[in-house]
FIMARMI-846014 format. One record per residue (C-alpha): residue number from 1; residue in three letters; x, y, z. Coordinates in pm, whole numbers. Layout:
N
NUM|Ala|X|Y|Z
...
***
This chain:
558
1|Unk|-184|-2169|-933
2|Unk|5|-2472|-984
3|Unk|140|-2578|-1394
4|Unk|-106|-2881|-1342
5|Unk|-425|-2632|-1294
6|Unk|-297|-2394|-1517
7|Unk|-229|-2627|-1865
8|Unk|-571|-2791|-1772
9|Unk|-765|-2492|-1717
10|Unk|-603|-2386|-2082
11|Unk|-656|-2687|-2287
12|Unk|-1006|-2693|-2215
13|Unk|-1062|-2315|-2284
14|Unk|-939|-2357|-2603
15|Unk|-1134|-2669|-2653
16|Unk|-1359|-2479|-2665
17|Unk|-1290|-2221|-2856
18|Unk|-1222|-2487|-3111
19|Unk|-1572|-2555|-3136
20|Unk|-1588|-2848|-2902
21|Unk|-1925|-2886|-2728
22|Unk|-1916|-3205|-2648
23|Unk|-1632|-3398|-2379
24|Unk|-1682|-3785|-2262
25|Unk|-1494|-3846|-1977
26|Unk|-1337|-4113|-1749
27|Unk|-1264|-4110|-1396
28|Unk|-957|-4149|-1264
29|Unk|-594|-3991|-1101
30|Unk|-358|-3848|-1361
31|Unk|-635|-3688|-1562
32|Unk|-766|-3519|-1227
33|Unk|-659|-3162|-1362
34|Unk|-868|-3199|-1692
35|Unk|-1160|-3319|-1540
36|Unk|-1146|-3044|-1248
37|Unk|-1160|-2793|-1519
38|Unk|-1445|-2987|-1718
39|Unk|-1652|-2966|-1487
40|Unk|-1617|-2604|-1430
41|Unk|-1613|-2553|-1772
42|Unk|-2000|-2785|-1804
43|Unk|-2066|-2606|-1463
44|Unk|-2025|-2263|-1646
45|Unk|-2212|-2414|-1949
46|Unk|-1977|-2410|-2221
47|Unk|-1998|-2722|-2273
48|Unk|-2118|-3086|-2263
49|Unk|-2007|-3277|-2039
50|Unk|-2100|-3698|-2082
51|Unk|-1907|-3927|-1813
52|Unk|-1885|-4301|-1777
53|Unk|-1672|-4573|-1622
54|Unk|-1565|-4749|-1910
55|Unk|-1287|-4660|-2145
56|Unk|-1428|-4843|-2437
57|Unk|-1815|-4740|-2389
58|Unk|-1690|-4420|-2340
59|Unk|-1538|-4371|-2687
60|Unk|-1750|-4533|-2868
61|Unk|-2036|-4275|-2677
62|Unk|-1796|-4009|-2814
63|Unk|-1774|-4144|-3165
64|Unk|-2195|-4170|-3169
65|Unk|-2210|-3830|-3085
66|Unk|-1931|-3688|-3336
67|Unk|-2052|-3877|-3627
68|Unk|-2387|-3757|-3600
69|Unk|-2295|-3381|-3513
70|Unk|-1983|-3404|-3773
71|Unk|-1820|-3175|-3544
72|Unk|-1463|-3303|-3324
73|Unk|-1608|-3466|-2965
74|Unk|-1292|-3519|-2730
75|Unk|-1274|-3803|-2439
76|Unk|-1058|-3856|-2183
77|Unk|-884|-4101|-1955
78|Unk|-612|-4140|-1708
79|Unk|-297|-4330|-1796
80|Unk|-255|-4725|-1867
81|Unk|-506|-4961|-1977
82|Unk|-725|-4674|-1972
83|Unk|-622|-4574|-2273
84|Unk|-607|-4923|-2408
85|Unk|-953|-4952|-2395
86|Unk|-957|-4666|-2647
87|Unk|-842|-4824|-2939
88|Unk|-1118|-5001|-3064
89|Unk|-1315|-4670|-3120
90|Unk|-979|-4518|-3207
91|Unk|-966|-4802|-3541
92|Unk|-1329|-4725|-3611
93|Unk|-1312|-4370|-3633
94|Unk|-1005|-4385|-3850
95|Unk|-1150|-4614|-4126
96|Unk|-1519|-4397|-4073
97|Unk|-1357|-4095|-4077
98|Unk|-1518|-3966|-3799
99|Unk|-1338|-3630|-3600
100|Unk|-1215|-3762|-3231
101|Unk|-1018|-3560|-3017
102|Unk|-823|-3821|-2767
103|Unk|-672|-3696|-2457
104|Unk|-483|-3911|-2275
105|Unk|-300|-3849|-1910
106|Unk|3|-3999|-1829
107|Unk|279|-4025|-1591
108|Unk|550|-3772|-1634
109|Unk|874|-3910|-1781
110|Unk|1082|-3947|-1442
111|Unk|746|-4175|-1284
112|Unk|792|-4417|-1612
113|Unk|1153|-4476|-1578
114|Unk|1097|-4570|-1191
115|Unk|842|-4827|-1310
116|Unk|528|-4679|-1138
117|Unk|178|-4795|-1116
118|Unk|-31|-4772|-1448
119|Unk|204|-4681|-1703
120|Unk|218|-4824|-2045
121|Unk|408|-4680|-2348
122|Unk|122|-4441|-2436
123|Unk|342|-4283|-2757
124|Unk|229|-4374|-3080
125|Unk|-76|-4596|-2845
126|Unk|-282|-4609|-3144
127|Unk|-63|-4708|-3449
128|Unk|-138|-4548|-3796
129|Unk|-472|-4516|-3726
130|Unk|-490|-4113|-3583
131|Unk|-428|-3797|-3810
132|Unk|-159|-3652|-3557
133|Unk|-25|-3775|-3251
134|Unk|160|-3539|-2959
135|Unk|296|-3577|-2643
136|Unk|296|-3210|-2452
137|Unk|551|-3109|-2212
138|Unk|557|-3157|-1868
139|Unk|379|-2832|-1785
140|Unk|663|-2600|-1575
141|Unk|653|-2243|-1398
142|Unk|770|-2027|-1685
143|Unk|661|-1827|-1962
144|Unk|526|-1932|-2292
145|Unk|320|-2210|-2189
146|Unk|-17|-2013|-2235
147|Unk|60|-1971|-2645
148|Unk|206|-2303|-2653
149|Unk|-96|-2524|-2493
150|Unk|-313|-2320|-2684
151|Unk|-148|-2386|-3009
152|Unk|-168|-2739|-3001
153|Unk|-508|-2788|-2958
154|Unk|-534|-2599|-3241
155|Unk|-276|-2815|-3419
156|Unk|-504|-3150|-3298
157|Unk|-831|-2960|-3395
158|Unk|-693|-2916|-3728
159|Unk|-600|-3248|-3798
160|Unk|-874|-3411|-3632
161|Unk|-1133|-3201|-3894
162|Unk|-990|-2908|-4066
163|Unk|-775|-3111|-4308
164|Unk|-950|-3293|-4623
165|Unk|-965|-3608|-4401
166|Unk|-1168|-3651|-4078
167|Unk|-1056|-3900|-3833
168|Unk|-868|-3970|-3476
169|Unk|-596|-3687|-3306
170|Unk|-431|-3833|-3005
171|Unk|-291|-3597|-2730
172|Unk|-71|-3751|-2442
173|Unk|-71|-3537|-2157
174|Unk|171|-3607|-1874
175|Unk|103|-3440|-1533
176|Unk|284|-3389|-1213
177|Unk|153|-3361|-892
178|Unk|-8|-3176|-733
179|Unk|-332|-3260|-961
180|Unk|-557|-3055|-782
181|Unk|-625|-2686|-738
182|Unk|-426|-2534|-478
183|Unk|-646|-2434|-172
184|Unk|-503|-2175|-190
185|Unk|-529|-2109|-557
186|Unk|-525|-1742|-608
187|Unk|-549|-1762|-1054
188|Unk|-187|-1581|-1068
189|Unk|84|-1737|-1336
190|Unk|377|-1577|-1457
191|Unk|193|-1448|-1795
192|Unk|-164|-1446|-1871
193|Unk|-342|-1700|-1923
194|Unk|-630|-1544|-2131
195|Unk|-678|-1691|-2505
196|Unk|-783|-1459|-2828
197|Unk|-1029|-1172|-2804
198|Unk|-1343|-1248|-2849
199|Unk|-1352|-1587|-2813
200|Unk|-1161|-1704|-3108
201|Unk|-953|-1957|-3157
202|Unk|-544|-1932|-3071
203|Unk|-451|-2003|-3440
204|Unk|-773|-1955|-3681
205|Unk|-764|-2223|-3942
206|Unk|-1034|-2320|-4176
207|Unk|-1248|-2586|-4160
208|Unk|-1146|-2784|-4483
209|Unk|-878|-2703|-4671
210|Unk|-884|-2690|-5066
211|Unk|-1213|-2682|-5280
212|Unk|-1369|-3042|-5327
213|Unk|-1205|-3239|-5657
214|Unk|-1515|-3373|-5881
215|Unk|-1568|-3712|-6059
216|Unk|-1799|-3675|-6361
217|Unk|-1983|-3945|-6451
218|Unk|-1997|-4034|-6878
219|Unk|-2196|-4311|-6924
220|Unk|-2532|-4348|-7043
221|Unk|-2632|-4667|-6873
222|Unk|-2503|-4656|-6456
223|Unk|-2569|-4742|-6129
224|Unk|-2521|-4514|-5874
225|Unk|-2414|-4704|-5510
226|Unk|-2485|-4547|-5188
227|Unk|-2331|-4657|-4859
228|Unk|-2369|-4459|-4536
229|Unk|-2245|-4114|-4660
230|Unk|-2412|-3923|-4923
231|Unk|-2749|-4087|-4946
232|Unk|-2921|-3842|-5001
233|Unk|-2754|-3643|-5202
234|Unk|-2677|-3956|-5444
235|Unk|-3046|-3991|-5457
236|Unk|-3158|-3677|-5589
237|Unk|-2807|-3663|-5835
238|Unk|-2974|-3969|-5933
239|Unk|-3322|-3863|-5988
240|Unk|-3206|-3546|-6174
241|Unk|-2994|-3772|-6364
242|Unk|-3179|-4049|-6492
243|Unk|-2942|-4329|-6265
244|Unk|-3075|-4560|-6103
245|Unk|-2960|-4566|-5727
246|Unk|-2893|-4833|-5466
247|Unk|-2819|-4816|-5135
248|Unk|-2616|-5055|-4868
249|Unk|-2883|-4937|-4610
250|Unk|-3198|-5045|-4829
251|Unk|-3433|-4757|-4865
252|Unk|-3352|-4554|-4528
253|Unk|-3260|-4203|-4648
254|Unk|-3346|-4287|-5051
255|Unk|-3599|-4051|-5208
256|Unk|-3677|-3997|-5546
257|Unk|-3836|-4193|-5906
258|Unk|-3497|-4355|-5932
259|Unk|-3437|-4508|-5603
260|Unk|-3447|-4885|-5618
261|Unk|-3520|-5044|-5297
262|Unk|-3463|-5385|-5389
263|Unk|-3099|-5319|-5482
264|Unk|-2926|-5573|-5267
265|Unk|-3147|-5840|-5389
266|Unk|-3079|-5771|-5767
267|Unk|-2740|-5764|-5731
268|Unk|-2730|-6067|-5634
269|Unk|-2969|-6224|-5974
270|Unk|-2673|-6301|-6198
271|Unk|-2964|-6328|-6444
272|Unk|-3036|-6010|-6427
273|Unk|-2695|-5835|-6336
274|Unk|-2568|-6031|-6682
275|Unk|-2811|-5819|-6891
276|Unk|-2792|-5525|-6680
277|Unk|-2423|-5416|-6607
278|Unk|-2379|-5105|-6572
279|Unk|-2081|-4908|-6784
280|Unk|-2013|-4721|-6515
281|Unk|-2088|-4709|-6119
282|Unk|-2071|-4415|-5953
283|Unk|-1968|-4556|-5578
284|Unk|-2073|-4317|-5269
285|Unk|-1808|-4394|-4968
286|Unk|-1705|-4722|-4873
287|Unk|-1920|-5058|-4955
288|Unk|-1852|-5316|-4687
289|Unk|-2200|-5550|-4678
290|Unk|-2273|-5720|-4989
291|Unk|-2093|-5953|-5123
292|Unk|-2285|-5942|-5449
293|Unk|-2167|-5542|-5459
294|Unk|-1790|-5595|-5432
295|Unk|-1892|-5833|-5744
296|Unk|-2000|-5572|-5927
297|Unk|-1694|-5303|-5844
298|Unk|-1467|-5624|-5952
299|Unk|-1599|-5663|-6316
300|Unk|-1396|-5546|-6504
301|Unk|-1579|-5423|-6790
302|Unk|-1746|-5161|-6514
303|Unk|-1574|-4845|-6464
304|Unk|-1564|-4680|-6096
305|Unk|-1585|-4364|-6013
306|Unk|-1543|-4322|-5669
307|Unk|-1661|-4013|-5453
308|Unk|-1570|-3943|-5038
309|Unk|-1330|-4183|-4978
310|Unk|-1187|-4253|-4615
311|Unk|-804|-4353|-4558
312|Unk|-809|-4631|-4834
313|Unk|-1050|-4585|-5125
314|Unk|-1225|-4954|-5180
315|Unk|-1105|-5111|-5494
316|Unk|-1172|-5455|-5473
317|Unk|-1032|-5526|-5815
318|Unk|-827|-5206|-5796
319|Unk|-956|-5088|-6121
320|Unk|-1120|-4749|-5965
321|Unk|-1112|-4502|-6238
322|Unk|-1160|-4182|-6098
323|Unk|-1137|-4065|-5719
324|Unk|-1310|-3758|-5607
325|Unk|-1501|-3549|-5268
326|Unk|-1796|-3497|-5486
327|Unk|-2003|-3572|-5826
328|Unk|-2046|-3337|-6128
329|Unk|-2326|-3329|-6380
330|Unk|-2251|-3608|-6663
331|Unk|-2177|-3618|-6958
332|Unk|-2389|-3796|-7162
333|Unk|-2748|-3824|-7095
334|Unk|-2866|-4120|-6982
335|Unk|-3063|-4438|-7152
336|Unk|-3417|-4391|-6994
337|Unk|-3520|-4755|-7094
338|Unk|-3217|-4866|-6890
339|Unk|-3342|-4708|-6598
340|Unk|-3734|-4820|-6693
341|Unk|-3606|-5192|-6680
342|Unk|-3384|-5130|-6331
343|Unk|-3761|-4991|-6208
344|Unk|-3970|-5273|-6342
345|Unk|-3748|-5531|-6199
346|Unk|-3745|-5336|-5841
347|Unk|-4120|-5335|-5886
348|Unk|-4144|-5769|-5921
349|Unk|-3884|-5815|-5665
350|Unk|-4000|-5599|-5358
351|Unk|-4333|-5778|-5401
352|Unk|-4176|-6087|-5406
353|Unk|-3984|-6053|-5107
354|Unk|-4333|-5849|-4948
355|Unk|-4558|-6203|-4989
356|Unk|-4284|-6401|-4922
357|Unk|-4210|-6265|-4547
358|Unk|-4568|-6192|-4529
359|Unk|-4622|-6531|-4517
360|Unk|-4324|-6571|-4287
361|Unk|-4445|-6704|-3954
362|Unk|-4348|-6452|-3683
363|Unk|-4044|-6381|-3570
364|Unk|-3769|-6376|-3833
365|Unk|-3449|-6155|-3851
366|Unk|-3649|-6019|-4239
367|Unk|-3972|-5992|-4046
368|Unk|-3839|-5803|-3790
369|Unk|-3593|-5536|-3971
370|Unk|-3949|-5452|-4222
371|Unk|-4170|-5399|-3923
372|Unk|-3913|-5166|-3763
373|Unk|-3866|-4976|-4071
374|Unk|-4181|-4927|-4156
375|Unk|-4312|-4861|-3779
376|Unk|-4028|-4544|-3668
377|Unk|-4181|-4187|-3661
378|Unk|-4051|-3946|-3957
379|Unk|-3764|-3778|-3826
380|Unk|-3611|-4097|-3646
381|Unk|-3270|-4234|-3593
382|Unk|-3193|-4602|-3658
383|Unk|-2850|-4696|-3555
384|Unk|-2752|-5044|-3653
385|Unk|-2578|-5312|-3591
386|Unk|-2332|-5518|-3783
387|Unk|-2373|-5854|-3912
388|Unk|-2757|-6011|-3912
389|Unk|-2932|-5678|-3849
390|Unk|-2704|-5457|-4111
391|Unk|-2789|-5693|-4404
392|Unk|-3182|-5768|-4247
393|Unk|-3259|-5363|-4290
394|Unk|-3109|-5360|-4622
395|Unk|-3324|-5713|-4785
396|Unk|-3642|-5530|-4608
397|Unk|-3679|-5305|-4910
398|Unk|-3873|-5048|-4756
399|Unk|-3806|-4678|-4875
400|Unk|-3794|-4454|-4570
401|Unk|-3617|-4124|-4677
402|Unk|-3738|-3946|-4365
403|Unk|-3539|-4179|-4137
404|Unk|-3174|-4090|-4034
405|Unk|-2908|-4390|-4018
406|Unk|-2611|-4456|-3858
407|Unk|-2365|-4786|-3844
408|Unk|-2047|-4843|-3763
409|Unk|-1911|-4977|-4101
410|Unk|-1545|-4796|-4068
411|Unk|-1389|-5147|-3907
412|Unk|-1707|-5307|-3915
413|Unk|-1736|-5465|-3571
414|Unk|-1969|-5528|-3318
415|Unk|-1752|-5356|-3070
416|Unk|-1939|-5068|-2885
417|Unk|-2249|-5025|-3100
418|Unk|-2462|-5020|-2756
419|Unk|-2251|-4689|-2639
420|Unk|-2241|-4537|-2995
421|Unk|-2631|-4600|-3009
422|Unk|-2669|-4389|-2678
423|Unk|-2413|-4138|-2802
424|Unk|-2599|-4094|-3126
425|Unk|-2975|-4056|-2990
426|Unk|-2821|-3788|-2699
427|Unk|-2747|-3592|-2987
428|Unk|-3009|-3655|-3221
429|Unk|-3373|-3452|-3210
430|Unk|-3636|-3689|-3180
431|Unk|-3676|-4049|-3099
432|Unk|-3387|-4311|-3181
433|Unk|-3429|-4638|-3230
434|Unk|-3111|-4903|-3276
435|Unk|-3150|-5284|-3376
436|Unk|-2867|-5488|-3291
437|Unk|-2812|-5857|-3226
438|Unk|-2717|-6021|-2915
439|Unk|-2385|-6097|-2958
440|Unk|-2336|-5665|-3047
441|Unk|-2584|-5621|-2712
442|Unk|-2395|-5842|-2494
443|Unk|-2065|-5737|-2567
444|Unk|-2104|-5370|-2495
445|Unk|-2366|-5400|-2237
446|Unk|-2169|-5220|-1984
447|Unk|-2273|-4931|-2233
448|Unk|-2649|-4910|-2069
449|Unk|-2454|-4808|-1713
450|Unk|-2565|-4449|-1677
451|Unk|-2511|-4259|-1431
452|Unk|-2825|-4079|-1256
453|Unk|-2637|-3702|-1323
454|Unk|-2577|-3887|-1695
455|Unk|-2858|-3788|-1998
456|Unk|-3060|-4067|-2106
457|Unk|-3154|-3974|-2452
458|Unk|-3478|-4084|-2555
459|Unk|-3324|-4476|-2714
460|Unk|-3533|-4783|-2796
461|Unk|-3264|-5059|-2854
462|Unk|-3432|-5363|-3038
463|Unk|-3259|-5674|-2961
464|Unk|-3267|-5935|-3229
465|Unk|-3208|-6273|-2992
466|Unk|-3112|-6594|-3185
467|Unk|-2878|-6699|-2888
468|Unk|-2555|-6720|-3086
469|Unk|-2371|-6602|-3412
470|Unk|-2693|-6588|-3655
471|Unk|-2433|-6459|-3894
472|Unk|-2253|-6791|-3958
473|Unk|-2593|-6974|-4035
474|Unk|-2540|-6728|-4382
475|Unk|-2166|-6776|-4440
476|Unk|-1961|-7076|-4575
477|Unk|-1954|-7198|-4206
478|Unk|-2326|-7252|-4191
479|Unk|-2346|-7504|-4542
480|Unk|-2463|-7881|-4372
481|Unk|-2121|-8024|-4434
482|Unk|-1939|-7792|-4170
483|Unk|-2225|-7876|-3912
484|Unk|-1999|-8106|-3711
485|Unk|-1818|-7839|-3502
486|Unk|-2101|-7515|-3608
487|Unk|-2237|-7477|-3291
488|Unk|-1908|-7481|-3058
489|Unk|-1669|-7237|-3288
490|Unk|-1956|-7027|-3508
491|Unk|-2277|-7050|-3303
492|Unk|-2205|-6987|-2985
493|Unk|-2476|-7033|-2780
494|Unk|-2472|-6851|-2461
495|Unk|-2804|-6893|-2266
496|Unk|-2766|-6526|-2118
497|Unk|-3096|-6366|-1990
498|Unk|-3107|-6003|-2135
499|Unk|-3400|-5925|-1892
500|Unk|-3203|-5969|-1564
501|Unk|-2884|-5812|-1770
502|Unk|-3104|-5513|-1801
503|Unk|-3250|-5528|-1458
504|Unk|-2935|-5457|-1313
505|Unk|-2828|-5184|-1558
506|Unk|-3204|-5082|-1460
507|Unk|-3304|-5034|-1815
508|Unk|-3639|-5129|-1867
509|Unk|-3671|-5469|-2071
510|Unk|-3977|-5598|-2255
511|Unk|-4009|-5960|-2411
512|Unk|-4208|-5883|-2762
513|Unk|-4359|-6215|-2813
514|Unk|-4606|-6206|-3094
515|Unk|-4600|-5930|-3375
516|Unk|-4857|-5712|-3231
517|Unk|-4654|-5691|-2910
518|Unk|-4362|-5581|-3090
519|Unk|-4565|-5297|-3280
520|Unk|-4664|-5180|-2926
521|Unk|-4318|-5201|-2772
522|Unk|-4198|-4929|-3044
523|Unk|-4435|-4688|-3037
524|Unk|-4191|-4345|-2884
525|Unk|-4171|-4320|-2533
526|Unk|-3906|-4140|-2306
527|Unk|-3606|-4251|-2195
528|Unk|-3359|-4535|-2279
529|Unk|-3551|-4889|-2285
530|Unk|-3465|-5237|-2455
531|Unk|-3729|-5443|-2701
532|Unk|-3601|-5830|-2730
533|Unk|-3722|-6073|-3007
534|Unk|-3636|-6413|-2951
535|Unk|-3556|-6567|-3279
536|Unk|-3454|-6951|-3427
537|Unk|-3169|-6912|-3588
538|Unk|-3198|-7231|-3765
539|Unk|-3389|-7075|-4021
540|Unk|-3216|-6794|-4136
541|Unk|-3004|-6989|-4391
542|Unk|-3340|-7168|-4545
543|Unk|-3526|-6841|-4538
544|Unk|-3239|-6643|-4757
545|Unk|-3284|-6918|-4996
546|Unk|-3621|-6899|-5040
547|Unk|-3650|-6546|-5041
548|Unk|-3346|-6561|-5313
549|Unk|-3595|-6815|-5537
550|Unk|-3888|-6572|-5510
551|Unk|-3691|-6299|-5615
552|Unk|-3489|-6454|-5916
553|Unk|-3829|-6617|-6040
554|Unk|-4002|-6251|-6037
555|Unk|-3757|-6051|-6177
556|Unk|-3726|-6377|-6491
557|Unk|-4123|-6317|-6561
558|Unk|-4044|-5933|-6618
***
């Protein structure tokens, strides 16, 4: 067997054994010895294997599936660019805190210093942004490889998810030729080769390290402030509390007598948020949305406690008070007629905002994100996009606490949300749905190339079309005095046709014209397909504003 076979054949045995079931990979030379042994190892059926031609699809596929399974997915790639192409889902996972294993080939050290084809300075590729970073020797005909290959995948495992902090390892794995089995390949090394007994892992480590550290809450009038972790469990804290509870994601995954679904609009009523500041907010993860919530962290007569933080806690006025993993009981007990006034202004302003789109003609971004939330089966998965559709979900108000959501808010970007989507819903039981504009659509649409060996989970990605940057139209760009150079630096307009995109990805595609069409178009079917709503964007700015009035007016008559 030659050291190229046998370190390959070893990492991904103890992969493995690590508790990887999942592996994305990418085609290509150097990392021929890894995916050899991946495929024997899928083959055998120990694991997962997911493969596609692009880097950056591929790890943002990788990062769907870890951050819905919470458990460390790996990808691989050959040397260069390659591994480049990472770094986008690399800087997501990171700030998300999401467990990726990377595994990148390279060129063994004497190939770099000649200056061959496709190398890059691959140490250190990825910056600040990974847990642990290792480059392993050049794998050589002695002994003591077998304990050593084995114990740093266990070292990479560890970091990746077995320390306090979940996020990005990096591996850079250099490889002589030959990078294929012997034909002759006979299995003998000079020491075994076999890991633990029994399956177990070279080096057994636990899964997190110390107990969880505990914020406890002491005030009788606060706001509890979900983002994408914890929203459930904020929600019934809150209900057995007496808090009321708000949620970056609207009403998907809230539950309980305390859940406000109108949150993001209140916020945003300085009427209201004047005679309702809360002493204390108790913050769930990281807030990255609402402008109008970052307001409300900043006061400084509100005190934040802040539980599951990623790499940097959020402190926009850096006045957090307490950081902790998880909440304890309070206390004080709380004011119930603080939480009966919270409720009665949640009440005025959901209906508001309910007659206000209903009289909406169709289609509007608002329109849209209601009818999908209130159309998905119990037991769905929305993944969404950033910008337009993130904030759309949210305003729709609708409580849906047996849907599952997932966005990428670690970095925030629109980068690869079409390949986390697909890596999400492969791993998700049931039907997934994902709503994303078409700026987010076009810019990972390499993501719908599947394979016909590839799964196709069972993925209806709504496209919200406004032809351009619908964001803007919200933002300081979009106010009438900036409207001389809009179009050309903020809107960009780009004409593409989605249908033919799809076509040739052969996805079906389906133009939902009127609102009735678009209620068929969702109902669950099989396989991946794309729903696209053509929308003006020259209304979105108006229709905030109006939906803004109708809200501030309601919640003033309570």
């Amino acid at each position: 067997m030659n050291p190229s076979t046998a370190q390959a054949r070893v990492i991904v045995d103890e992969l493995v054994r690590n508790t990887v079931s999942h592996v994305v990979l990418c085609p290509g030379s150097r990392n021929a010895p890894l995916s050899i042994a991946l495929y024997d190892a899928a083959a055998a059926g120990r694991l997962q294997l997911h493969v596609r031609i692009d880097e950056r699809g591929a790890a943002f596929l990788a990062l769907g599936i870890a951050a819905r399974t919470g458990r460390p997915v790996a990808v691989l790639c050959t040397s260069g660019t390659a591994a480049a192409n990472f770094h986008p889902a690399v800087l997501e996972a990171d700030r998300a805190g999401v467990p990726l294993i990377v595994l990148t080939a390279d060129r063994p050290p004497e190939m770099r210093a000649a200056g061959a084809s496709q190398v890059i300075d691959q140490h250190q590729l990825y910056g600040n942004a990974i847990r642990y970073f290792d480059e392993l020797a050049v794998a050589e005909r002695r002994a003591g490889q077998n304990s050593y290959w084995r114990g740093q995948i266990c070292r990479a495992w560890n970091a990746a998810y077995g320390e306090w902090r979940c996020g990005p390892v990096h591996l850079n794995i250099p490889f002589r030729e030959p990078l294929v089995p012997d034909v002759d390949d006979d299995g003998e090394w000079y020491e075994s080769l076999e890991g633990r007994p029994d399956g177990a892992r070279w080096t057994e480590l636990p899964d997190f390290g110390a107990l969880p550290s505990f914020v406890v809450p002491s005030a009788r009038s606060g706001l509890v402030i979900a983002c994408d972790t914890g929203v459930q469990a904020a929600s019934e804290w809150a209900e057995l509390h007496g808090w009321p509870v708000v949620s970056e994601t609207g009403g998907i995954g809230m539950a309980g007598a305390t859940a406000i679904s109108s949150g993001a609009w209140l916020l945003g009523v300085e009427e209201f948020i004047s005679r309702h500041k809360p002493e204390q907010v108790l913050c769930i993860g990281r807030p990255t949305v609402f402008r109008q919530v970052q307001r409300v962290l900043s006061d400084p007569d509100v005190e934040v406690l802040l539980v599951r933080p990623d790499s940097d806690w959020p402190a926009p006025a850096h006045n957090v008070r307490q950081v902790g993993q998880w909440f304890d009981e309070p206390s004080k007990p709380a004011d119930p007629e603080w939480l009966a006034s919270w409720q009665r202004a949640d009440k005025a302003a959901s209906a508001a905002v309910t007659e206000a789109l209903a009289a909406e003609p169709w289609p509007s971004g608002l329109r849209l994100a209601t009818e999908l939330v209130d159309a998905v089966p119990e037991g769905s998965l929305l993944v969404v996009g950033s910008s337009n559709p993130t904030r759309d979900v949210a305003l729709a108000g609708r409580l849906r606490p047996d849907v599952l959501v997932h966005r990428n808010r670690g970095v925030a970007g629109i980068d690869g949300m079409v390949s986390t989507a697909i890596g999400a819903a492969t791993v998700h039981r049931g039907h997934s749905y994902a709503l994303l504009g078409d700026l987010t659509f076009l810019h990972d649409a390499s993501g719908l190339l599947t394979g016909p060996a590839e799964q196709r989970p069972d993925l209806t990605i709504v496209v919200l079309n406004d032809d351009g940057g619908g964001i803007f139209s919200l933002l300081e760009q979009g106010a009438p005095e900036h409207n001389a150079g809009f179009e050309r630096v903020f809107g960009t307009p780009h004409g593409a046709d989605l249908g033919a995109l799809c076509a040739g990805y052969r996805v079906p595609h389906v133009v939902a014209e009127t609102l009735t069409e678009f209620r068929e178009a969702l109902k669950p079917a099989p396989g991946l397909r794309v729903v696209e709503v053509r929308v003006d964007r020259t209304r979105h700015r108006e229709l905030h504003a109006r939906l803004r009035t109708a809200v501030s007016s309601a919640v003033r008559a309570v």
